[in-house]
C-alpha positions in Angstrom: -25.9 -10.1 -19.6 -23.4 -10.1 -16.6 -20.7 -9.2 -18.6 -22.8 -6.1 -20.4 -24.2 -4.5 -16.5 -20.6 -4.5 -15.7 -19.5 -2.6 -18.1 -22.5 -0.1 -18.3 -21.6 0.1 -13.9 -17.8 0.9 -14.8 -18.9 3.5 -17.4 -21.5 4.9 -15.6 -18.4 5.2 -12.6 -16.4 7.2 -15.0 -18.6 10.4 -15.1 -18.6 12.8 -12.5 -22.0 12.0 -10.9 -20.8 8.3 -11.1 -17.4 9.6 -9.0 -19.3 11.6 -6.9 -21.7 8.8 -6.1 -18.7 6.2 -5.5 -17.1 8.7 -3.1 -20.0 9.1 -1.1 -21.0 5.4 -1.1 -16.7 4.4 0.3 -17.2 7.6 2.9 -20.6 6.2 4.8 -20.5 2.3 3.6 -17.4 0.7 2.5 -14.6 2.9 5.0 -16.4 1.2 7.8 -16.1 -2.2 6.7 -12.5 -3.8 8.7 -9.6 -4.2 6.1 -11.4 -1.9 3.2 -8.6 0.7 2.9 -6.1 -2.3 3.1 -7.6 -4.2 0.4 -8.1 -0.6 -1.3 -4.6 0.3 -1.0 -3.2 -3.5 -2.0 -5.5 -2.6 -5.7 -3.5 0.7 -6.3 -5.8 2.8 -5.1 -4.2 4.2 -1.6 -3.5 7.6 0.0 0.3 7.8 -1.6 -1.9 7.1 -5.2 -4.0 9.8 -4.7 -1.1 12.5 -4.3 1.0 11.2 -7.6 2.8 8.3 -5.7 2.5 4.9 -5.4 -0.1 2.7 -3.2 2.3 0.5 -0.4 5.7 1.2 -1.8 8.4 -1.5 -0.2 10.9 0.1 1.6 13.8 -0.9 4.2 13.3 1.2 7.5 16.3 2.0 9.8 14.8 0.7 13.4 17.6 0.4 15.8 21.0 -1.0 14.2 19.4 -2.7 11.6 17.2 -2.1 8.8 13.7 -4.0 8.3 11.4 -4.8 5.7 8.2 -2.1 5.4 5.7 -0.5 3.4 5.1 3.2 3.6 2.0 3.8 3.6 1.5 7.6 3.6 3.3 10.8 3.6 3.0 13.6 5.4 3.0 17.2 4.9 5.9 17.5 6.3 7.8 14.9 4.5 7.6 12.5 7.4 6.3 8.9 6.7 4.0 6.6 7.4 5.2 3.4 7.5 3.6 -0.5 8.2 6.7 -3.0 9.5 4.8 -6.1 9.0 5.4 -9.7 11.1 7.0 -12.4 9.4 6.1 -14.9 8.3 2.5 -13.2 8.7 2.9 -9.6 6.9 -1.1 -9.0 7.4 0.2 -8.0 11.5 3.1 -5.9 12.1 3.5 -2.4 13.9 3.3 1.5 12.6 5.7 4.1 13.1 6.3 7.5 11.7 10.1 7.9 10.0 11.8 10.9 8.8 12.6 10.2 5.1 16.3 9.5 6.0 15.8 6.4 8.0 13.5 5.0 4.8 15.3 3.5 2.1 12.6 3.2 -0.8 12.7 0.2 -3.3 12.0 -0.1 -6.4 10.4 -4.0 -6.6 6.9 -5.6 -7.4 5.1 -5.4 -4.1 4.0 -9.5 -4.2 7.3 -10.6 -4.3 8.7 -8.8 -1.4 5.8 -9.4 0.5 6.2 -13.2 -0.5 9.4 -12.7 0.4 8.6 -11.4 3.7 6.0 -14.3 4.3 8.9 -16.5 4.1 11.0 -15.5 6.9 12.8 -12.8 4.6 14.1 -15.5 2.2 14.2 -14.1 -1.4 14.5 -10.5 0.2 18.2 -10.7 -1.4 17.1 -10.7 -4.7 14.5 -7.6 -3.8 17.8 -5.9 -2.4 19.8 -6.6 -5.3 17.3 -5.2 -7.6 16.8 -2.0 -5.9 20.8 -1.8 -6.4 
């Protein structure tokens, strides 16, 4: 029975009155609710998603002399970026900045494993980097 009102919910989703309802149920309900968009955005369902990207891409960012492990998180009109440095060995907590698209190096790995990999003090980020080569 479970199984059966899921499916009937999902379908019902896929019309346009089910979109429109879904829409206006995230905008006054769920969007208020602390780490929605996150957990929205870790489903494939972010900002860069709805503009023909992808959700969280990994990226290295160019902060100082170095370059760090991020996630951009949006783009701009102007081609500028937002991007999410996150903490290691805790990647939920980090810091935002704005990049020009020059300092953001954009890779081309599964998001768990880099984020794994940042959850472990960076180790296995070689294997991420080598990839992306």
């Amino acid at each position: 029975m479970l199984t059966v009102l899921c499916a009937a919910i999902g379908l019902a989703i896929r019309s346009a009155a089910g979109r429109r309802t879904r829409e206006v149920l995230e905008a006054l309900l769920l969007e208020r609710i602390p780490g929605y968009r996150l957990a929205k955005a870790f489903t494939g369902d972010g900002p860069l998603l709805e503009r023909g990207g992808r959700a969280m891409r990994p990226a290295l960012a160019a902060i100082e002399e170095g370059q760090c492990p991020a996630l951009v998180m949006d783009k701009f009109a102007d081609g500028r970026l937002l991007v999410f440095v996150p903490g290691s060995p805790a990647p939920m907590s980090g810091a935002v900045y704005i990049f020009a698209p020059d300092k953001v190096v954009l890779l081309d790995v599964p998001l768990l494993p880099f984020l794994k990999a940042i959850s472990s003090w960076g180790l296995g980020l070689r294997p991420c980097r080598a990839r992306h080569r």
